[in-house]
C-alpha positions in Angstrom: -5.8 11.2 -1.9 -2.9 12.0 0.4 -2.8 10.2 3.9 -0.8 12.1 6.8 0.0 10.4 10.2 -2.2 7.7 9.3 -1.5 4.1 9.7 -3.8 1.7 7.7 -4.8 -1.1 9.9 -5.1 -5.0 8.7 -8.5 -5.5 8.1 -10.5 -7.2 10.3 -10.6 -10.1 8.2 -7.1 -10.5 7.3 -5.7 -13.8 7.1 -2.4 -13.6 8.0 -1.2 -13.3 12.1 1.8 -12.5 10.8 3.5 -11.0 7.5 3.7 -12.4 4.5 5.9 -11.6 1.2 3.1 -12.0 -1.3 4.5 -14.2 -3.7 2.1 -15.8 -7.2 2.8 -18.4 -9.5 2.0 -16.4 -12.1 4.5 -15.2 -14.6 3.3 -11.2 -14.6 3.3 -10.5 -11.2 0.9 -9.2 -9.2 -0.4 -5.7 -8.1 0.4 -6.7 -4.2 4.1 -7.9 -5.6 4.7 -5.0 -6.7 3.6 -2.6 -4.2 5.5 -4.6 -1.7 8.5 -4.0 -4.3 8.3 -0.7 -4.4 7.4 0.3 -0.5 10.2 -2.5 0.6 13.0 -1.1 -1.7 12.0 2.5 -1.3 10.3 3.0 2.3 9.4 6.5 3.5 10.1 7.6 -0.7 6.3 7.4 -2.2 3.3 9.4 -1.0 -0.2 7.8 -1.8 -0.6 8.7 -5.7 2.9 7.8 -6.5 3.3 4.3 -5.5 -0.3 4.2 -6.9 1.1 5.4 -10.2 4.2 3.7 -9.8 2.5 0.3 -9.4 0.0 1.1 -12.0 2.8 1.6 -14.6 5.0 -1.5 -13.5 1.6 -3.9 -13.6 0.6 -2.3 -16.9 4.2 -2.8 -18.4 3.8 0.7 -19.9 7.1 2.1 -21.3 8.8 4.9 -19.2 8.2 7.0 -23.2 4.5 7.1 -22.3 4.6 7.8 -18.4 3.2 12.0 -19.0 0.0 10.3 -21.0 -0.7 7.7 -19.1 -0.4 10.0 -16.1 -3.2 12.6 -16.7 -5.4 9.3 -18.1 -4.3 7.5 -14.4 -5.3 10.9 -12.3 -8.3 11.4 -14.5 -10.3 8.8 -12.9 -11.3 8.1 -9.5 -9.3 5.4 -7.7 -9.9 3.1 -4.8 -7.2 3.7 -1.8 -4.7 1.7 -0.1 -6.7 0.4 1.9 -7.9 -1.7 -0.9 -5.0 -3.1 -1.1 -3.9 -6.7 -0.3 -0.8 -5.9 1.4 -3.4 -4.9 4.1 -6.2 -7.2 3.7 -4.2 -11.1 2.8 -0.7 -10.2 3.6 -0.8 -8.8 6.9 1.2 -5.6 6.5 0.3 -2.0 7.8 0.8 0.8 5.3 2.0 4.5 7.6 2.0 7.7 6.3 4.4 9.9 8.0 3.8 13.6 8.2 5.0 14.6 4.7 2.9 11.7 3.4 5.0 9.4 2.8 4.6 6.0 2.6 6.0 2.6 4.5 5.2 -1.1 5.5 5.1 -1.9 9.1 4.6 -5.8 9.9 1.5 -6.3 11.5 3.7 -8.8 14.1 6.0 -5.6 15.0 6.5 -3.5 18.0 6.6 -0.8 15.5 3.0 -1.3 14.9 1.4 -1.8 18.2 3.2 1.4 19.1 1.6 2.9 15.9 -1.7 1.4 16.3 -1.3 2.2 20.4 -0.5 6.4 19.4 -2.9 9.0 20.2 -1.0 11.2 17.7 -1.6 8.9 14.8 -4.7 8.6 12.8 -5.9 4.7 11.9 -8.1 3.2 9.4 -8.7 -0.2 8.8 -8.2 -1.8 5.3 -11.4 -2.4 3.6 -12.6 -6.0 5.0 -12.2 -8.9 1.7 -16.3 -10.2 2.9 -18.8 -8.6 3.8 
């Protein structure tokens, strides 16, 4: 799946009014962690699939030897999208998709993101709600 010009919304059901750094007590850390590791360190870098892939292989713990495998096994299956996410549904961060498709967080408290949200030019989809 490759988003362009889209901004994924916080979901209606969001928690958070404002941004949060998702942070467990857990000693492996979590698939939000590390998708806010990788689009915090490395915004506008990853399309879609990559920081899919990227925080597949860093939650897995599968060495860098194995990453051609494990990518045709990841791509052979269907996946859910970002809008599954948590950064989007607990943590109250926007995910945008510029026109090459790359990926960055945008704080849901941010002028950034009400001029986003606010754009005509911009497509928006709302993370998929936690209830039902």
């Amino acid at each position: 799946m490759v988003y362009y010009n889209t901004l994924i919304l916080i979901s209606d059901d969001c928690p958070a009014q404002e941004s949060r750094v998702p942070i467990s007590n857990r000693n492996k850390k979590t698939l939000a962690e590390i998708e806010y590791q990788l689009l915090n360190e490395n915004p506008g870098f990853y399309t879609h699939d990559e920081l899919q892939f990227e925080a597949y292989m860093n939650h897995r713990e599968i060495p860098e030897t194995n990453r051609e495998e494990e990518r045709k096994r990841f791509f052979a299956k269907k996946r859910a999208c970002m809008r599954t996410s948590a950064l989007p549904k607990r943590y109250g961060w926007g995910i945008y998709f510029d026109a090459q498709g790359k990926a960055e967080l945008v704080p849901v408290e941010s002028d950034r993101y009400q001029m986003l949200e606010n754009s005509d030019t911009i497509k928006k989809v709302k993370a998929m709600r936690s209830k039902r």
